[in-house]
SEVO-541005 format. One record per residue (C-alpha): residue in one letter; x, y, z. Coordinates in steps of 0.02 Angstrom, whole numbers, plus 50000, padded with zeros to 5 digits. Example, Ala and Ser with C-alpha at 12.3 -4.5 7.8 and 13.67 -1.06 7.14 Angstrom:
% SEVO-541005
REC res    px    py    pz
REC   a 50615 49775 50390
REC   s 50684 49947 50357
//
This chain:
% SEVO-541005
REC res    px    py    pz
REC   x 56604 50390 62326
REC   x 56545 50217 62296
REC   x 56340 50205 62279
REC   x 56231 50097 62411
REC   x 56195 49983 62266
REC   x 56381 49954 62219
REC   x 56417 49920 62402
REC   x 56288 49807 62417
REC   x 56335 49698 62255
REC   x 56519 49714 62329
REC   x 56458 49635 62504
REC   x 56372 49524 62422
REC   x 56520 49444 62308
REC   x 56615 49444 62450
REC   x 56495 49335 62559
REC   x 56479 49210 62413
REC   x 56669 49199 62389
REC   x 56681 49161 62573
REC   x 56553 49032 62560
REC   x 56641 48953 62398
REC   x 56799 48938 62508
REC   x 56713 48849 62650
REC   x 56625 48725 62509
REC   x 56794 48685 62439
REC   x 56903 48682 62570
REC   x 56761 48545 62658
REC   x 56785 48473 62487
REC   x 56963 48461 62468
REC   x 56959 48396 62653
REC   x 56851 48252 62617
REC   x 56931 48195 62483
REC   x 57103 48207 62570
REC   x 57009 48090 62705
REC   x 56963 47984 62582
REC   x 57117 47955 62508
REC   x 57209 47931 62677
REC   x 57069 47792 62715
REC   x 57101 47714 62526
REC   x 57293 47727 62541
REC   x 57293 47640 62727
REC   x 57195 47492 62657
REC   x 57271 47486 62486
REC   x 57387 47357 62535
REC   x 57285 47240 62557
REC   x 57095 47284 62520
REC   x 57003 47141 62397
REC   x 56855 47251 62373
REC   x 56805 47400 62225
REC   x 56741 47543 62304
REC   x 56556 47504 62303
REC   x 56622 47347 62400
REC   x 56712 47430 62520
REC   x 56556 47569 62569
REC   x 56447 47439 62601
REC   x 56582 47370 62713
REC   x 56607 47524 62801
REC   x 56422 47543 62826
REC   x 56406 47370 62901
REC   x 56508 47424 63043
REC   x 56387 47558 63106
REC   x 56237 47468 63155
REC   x 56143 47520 63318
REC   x 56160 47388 63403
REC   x 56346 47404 63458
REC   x 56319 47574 63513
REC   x 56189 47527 63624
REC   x 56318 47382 63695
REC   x 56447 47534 63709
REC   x 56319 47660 63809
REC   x 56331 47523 63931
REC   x 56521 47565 63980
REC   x 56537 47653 64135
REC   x 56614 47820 64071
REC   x 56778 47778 64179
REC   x 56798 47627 64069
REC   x 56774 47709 63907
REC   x 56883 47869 63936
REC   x 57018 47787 64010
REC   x 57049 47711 63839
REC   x 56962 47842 63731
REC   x 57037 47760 63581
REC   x 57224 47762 63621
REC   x 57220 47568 63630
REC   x 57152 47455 63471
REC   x 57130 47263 63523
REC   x 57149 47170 63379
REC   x 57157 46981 63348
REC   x 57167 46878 63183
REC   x 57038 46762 63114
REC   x 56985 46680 62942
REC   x 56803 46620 62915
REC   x 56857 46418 63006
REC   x 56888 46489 63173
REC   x 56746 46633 63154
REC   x 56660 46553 63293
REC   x 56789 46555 63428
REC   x 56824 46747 63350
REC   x 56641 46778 63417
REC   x 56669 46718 63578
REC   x 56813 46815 63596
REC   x 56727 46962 63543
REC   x 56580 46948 63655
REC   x 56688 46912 63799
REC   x 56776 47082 63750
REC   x 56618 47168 63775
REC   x 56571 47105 63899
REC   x 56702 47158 63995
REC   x 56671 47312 63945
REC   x 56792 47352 63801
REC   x 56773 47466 63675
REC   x 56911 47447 63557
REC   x 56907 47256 63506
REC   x 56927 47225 63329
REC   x 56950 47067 63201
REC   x 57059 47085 63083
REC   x 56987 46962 62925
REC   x 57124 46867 62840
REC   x 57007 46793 62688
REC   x 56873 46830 62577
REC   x 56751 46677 62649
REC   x 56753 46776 62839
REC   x 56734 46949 62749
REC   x 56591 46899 62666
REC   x 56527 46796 62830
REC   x 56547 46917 62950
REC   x 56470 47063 62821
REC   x 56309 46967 62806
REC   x 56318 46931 62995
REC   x 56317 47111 63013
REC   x 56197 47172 62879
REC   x 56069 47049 62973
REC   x 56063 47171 63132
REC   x 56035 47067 63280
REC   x 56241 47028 63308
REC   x 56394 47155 63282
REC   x 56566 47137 63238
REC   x 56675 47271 63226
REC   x 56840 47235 63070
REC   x 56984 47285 62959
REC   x 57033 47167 62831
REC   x 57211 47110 62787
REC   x 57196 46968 62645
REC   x 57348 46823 62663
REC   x 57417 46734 62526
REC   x 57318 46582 62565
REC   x 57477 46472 62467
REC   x 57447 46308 62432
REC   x 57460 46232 62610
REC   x 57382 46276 62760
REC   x 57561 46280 62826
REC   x 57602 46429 62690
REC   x 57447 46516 62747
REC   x 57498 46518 62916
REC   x 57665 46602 62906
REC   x 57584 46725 62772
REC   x 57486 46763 62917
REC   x 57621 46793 63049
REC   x 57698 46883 62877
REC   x 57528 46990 62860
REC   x 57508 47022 63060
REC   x 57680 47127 63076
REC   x 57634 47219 62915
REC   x 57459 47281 62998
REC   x 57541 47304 63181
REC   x 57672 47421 63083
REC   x 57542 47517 62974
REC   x 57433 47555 63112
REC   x 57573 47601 63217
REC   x 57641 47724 63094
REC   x 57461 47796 63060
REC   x 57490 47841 63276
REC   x 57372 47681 63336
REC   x 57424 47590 63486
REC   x 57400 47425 63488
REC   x 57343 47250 63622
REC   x 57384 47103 63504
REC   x 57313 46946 63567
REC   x 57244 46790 63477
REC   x 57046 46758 63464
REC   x 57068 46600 63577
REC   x 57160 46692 63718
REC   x 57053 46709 63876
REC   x 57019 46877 63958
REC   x 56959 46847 64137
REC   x 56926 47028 64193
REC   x 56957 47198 64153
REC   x 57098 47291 64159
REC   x 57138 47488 64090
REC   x 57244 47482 63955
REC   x 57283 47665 63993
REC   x 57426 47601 64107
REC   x 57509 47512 63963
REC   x 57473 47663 63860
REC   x 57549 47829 63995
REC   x 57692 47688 64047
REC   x 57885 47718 63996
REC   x 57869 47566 63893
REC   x 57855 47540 63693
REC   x 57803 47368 63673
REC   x 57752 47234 63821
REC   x 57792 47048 63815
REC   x 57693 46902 63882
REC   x 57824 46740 63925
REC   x 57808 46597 63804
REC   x 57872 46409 63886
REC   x 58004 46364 63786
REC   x 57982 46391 63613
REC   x 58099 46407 63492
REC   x 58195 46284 63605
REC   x 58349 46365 63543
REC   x 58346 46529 63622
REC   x 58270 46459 63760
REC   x 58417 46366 63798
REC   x 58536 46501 63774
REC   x 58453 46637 63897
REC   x 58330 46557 63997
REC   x 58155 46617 63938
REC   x 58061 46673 63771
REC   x 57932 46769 63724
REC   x 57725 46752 63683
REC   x 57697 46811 63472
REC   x 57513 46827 63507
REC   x 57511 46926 63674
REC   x 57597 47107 63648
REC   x 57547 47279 63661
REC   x 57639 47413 63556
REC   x 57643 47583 63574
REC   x 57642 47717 63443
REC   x 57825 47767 63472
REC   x 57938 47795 63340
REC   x 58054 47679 63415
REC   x 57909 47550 63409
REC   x 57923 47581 63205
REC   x 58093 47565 63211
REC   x 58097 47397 63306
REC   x 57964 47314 63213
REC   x 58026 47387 63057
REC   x 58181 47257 63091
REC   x 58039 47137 63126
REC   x 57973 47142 62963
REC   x 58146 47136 62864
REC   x 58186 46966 62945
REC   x 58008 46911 62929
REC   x 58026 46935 62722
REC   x 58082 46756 62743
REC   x 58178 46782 62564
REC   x 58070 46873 62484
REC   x 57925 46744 62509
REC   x 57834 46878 62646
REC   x 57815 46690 62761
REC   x 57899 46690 62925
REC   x 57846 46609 63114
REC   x 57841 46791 63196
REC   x 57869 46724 63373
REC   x 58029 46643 63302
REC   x 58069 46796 63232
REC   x 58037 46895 63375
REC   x 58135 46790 63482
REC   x 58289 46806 63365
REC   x 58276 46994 63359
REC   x 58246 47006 63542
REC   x 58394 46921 63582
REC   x 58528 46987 63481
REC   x 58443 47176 63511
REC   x 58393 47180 63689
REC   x 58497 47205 63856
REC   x 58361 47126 63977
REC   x 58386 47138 64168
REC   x 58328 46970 64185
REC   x 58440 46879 64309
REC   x 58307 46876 64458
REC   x 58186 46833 64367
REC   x 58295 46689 64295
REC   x 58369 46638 64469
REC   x 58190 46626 64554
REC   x 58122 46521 64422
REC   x 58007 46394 64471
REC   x 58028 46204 64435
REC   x 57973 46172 64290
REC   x 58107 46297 64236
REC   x 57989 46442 64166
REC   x 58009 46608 64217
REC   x 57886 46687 64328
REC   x 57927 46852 64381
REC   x 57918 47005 64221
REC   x 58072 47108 64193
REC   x 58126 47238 64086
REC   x 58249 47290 63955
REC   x 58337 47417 63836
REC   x 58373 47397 63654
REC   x 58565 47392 63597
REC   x 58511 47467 63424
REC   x 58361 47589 63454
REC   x 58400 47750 63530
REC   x 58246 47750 63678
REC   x 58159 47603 63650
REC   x 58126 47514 63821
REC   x 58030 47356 63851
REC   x 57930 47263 63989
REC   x 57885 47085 64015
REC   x 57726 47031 64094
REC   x 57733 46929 64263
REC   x 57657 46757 64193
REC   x 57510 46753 64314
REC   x 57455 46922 64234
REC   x 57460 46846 64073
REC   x 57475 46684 64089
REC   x 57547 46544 63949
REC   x 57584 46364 64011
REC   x 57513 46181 63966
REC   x 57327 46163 63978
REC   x 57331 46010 64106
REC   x 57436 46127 64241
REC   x 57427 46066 64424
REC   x 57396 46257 64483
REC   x 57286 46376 64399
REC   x 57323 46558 64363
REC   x 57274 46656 64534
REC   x 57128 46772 64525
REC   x 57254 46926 64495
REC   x 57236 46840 64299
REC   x 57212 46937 64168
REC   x 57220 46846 64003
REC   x 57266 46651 64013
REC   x 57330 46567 63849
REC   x 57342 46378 63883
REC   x 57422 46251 63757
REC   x 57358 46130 63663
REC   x 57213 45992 63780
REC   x 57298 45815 63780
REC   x 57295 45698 63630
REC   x 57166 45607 63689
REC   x 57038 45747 63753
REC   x 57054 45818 63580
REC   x 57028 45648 63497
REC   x 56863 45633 63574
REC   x 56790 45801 63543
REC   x 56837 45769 63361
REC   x 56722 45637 63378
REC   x 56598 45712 63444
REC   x 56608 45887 63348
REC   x 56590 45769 63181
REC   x 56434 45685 63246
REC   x 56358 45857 63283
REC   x 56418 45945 63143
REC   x 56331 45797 63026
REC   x 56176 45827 63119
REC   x 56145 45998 63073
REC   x 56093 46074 62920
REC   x 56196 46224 62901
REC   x 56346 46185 62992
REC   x 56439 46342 62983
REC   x 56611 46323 63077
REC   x 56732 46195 63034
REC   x 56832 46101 63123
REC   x 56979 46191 63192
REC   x 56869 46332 63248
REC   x 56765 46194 63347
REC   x 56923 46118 63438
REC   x 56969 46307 63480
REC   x 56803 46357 63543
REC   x 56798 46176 63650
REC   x 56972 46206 63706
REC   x 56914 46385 63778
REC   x 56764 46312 63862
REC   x 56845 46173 63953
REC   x 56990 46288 64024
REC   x 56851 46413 64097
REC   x 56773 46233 64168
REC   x 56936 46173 64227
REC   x 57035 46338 64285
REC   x 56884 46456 64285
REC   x 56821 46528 64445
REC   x 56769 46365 64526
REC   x 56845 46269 64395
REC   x 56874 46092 64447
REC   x 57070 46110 64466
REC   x 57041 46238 64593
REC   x 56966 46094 64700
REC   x 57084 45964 64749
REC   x 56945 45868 64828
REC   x 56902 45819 64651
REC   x 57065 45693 64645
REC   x 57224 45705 64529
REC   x 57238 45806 64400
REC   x 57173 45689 64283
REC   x 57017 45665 64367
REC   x 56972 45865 64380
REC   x 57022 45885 64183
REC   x 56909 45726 64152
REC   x 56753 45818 64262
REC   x 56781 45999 64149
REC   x 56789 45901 63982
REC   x 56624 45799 64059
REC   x 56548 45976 64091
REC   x 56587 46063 63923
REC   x 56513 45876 63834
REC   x 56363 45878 63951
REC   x 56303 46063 63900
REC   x 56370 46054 63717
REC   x 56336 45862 63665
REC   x 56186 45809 63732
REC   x 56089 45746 63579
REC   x 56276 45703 63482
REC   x 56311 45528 63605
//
């Protein structure tokens, strides 16, 4: 027979082995977690560790989850994480990346996220954060800045693919879109995400001329969204071989993407190419089947969903808009707002953002001016075309450069 006091001390061992297994296993957990975290950002991550915890605390400050309580609970579980948004910036276009941002929130997003390309807009955007009254939720994925801005560019398209597949891998569906695209309104990206598709296209005009040419349309580099299939992986997998660009990790992904797309896809495209408008784009989305990639199935956009065409266009997008992505304003509307972004950047003391970010930002505001809702081009009582982009470009100058004439 085994005394009380033997049972006891027997009970009592076993509770505290019990309670050593819980403490370790929540040990060995955490650091597993840990490592995961360091392992996904290893590839890129500038930062020692200290570095990187402050960075990780900057991103929980109140203030966004009192922007987020805001979401109508439709809006937030339809997405419930299954969709990142994620666009690329360095610290020169920061302040367009802001706008973008706040537009994101505002229309009532949840999963918008810059992706930081160099040290200057880690360090910006950290101290922007750290001073609690704005928020800006990150990752970080450093480019070889080379020794042109050209080089740093196609490191970028290089370094874009490389996150896209990562996150994809680690089971993260993705919106890829560029911080000066234009979200009108909002639309679930749950439909995207429970569709039969793996990735989704936006139409390009007719870049790279080439392919163009040969089939009749192209596609949009900064206007996808992927989903965490393994055929996804597989397909941008091939996307990142040919974007090794010889082993100097520099490509033009939307060339790239083109080339693949081409050569891989069977599209059912001939309606869409036989109804196309004037101007020879493509207006009406299609879809397609990969040659290569057992399952992987594709679908193009209809442009007026998401929209890409020349910024002085005689017909706006239609209301049914979701994200618009105009080209380049006319040499000499951009020749004048250099003008007058120099004058106002020499009259300020701290002048942050330089000047590419400014022509974005200005580009942004005079296409919500011009095709907005009640954007002059929607009012042909204005005159031409030229004389409704003139009265936008007067607006955004009027409420921008007042004291800078």
């Amino acid at each position: 027979m085994i005394s009380n006091k033997v049972l006891t001390h027997i009970i009592l061992f076993a509770i505290l082995l019990a309670i050593g297994s819980i403490v370790y296993s929540t040990h060995y957990v955490s650091i597993g977690d840990s490592f995961s975290r360091g392992q996904e950002h290893s590839s890129f991550s500038i930062f020692d560790e200290q570095e990187h915890e402050e960075a990780t605390r900057s991103r929980t400050i109140p203030s966004q989850l009192e922007l987020e309580q805001t979401v109508p609970d439709s809006a937030r579980n339809s997405q419930d994480n299954a969709v990142k948004i994620v666009a690329f910036t360095d610290n020169d276009y920061s302040v367009v990346a802001k706008w973008w941002y706040t537009r994101m929130t505002e229309l009532k997003y949840t999963t918008h996220t810059l992706v930081l390309i160099n040290p200057a807009a880690v360090k910006a955007f950290n101290d922007t954060n750290n001073g609690g009254k704005e928020y800006y939720r990150f990752d970080v994925q450093i480019v070889d800045p080379g020794n042109r801005r050209k080089n740093m560019v196609r490191s970028l398209w290089y370094n874009r693919i490389l996150y896209c597949l990562n996150q994809l891998k680690a089971g993260q569906s993705l919106l890829l879109t560029d911080v000066d695209n234009i979200f009108t309104r909002y639309e679930p990206l749950s439909q995207f995400q429970e569709s039969n598709f793996d990735v989704i296209f936006a139409l390009e005009g007719r870049f790279p001329t080439r392919i163009y040419e040969k089939q009749g349309f192209v596609f949009c580099g900064g206007m996808t969204f992927l989903k965490a299939t393994n055929a996804t992986v597989q397909i941008m997998e091939k996307l990142l071989e040919l974007c090794e660009g010889r082993g100097t990790k520099r490509c033009d992904d939307q060339v790239e993407w083109n080339n693949l797309l081409m050569e891989d896809m069977n599209w059912d495209a001939e309606k869409s190419i036989a109804s196309r408008t004037d101007d020879g784009l493509v207006q009406q989305g299609f879809v397609g089947e990969s040659k290569t990639v057992n399952g992987f199935k594709a679908k193009v956009w209809d442009r007026d969903f998401a929209w890409r065409g020349p910024f002085q266009t005689e017909h706006c997008p239609s209301e049914q808009n979701w994200v618009a992505m105009p080209s380049n304003l006319p040499f000499n509307v951009t020749t004048q707002l250099e003008g007058l972004h120099s004058k106002h950047a020499n009259s300020q003391a701290n002048d942050g953002p330089q000047e590419r970010g400014r022509e974005k930002i200005g580009r942004v505001k005079i296409w919500e001016a011009f095709c907005g809702k009640g954007g002059t081009n929607r009012d042909q009582s204005l005159g031409g075309i030229n004389d409704r982009l003139r009265k936008a470009v007067d607006m955004y100058i009027g409420s921008n450069f007042e004291n800078a004439q």
